[in-house]
N, C-alpha and C positions, 0 to 999 in steps of 0.2 A: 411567590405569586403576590403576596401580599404587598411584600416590599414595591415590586415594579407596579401596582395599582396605588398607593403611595406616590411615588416617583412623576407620577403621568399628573396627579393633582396637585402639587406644589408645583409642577409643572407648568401646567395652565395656569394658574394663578399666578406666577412669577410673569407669564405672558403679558398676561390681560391687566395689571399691573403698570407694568411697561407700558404699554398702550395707553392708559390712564392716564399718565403721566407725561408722554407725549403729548398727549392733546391739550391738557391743561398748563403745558408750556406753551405750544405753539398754536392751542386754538384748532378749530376745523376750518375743511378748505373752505372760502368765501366764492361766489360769482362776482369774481374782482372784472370791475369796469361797470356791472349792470346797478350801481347805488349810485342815491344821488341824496346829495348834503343839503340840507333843507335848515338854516338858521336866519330867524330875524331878532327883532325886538316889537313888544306891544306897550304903546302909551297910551294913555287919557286922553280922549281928543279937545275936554274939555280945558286941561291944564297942563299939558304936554309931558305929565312925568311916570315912569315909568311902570308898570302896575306887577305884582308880583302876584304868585297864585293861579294864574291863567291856563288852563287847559288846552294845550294844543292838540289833536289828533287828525289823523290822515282817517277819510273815510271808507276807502277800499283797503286796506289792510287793518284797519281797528287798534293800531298804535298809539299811543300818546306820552307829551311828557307834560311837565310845568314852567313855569316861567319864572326866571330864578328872581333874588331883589333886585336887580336892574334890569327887569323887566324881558331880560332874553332867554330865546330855548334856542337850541339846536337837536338834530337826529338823523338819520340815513334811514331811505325811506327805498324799495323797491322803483325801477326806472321805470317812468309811464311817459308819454306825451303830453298827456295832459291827467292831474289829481285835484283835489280838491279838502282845503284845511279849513278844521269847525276852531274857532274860538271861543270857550266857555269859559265863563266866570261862576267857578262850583264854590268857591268859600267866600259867599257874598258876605258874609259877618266880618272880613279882614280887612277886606279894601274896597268896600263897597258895594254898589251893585254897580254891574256891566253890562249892556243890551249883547247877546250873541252873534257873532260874526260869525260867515263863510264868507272862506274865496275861493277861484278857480287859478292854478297853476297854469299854463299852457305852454309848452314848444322849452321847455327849461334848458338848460347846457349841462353840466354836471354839475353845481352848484347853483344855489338859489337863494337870497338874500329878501328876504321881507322886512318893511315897515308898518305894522298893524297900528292905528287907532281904534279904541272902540269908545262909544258914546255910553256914558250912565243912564240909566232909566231915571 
């Protein structure tokens, strides 16, 4: 009796295991076709060069990334019609200060390509 209650939990565990390991080879499944790639680049409107540090986030899902040294982010964002992206400048001690941008996305394709300026205060 003991043996086969033994038996049933290395059992499982050899399962769930497996399963593990599956997933973190191949990932879970996605809603392939329903994302949509969202990369640009933000410069200085003042001096046209690139600004790093910049906060990009999508407002209806509460995502965000950075803008890397040449000044670009990319991410895959949930498919909307139309969304809308905050530009924040949060480490004003590195590259300055930055006035806050939003924009409104509209009518996108499956990719989306922006060029942000933002103005110093």
């Amino acid at each position: 009796m003991k043996r086969n209650w033994r038996r049933r939990i290395i059992g499982g565990l050899c399962f769930t295991s497996a399963l593990f390991i599956f997933q973190a080879c191949y990932g879970t499944p996605q809603d392939m076709g329903f994302d949509l790639y969202v990369e640009g680049q933000v410069k200085s409107k003042t001096t046209g060069q690139p600004i790093q540090g910049i906060q990009v986030s999508t407002v209806n899902e509460g995502q965000y990334v950075f803008t890397n040294e040449e000044g670009k982010f990319d991410f895959y964002t949930g498919y909307a019609d139309r969304f809308a992206l905050w530009f924040k400048d949060i480490d004003e001690s590195e590259n300055g200060t930055f006035i806050d941008r939003d924009t409104l996305v509209e009518n996108p394709g499956d990719k989306v390509y922006l060029e942000i300026e933002l103005e110093e205060k």
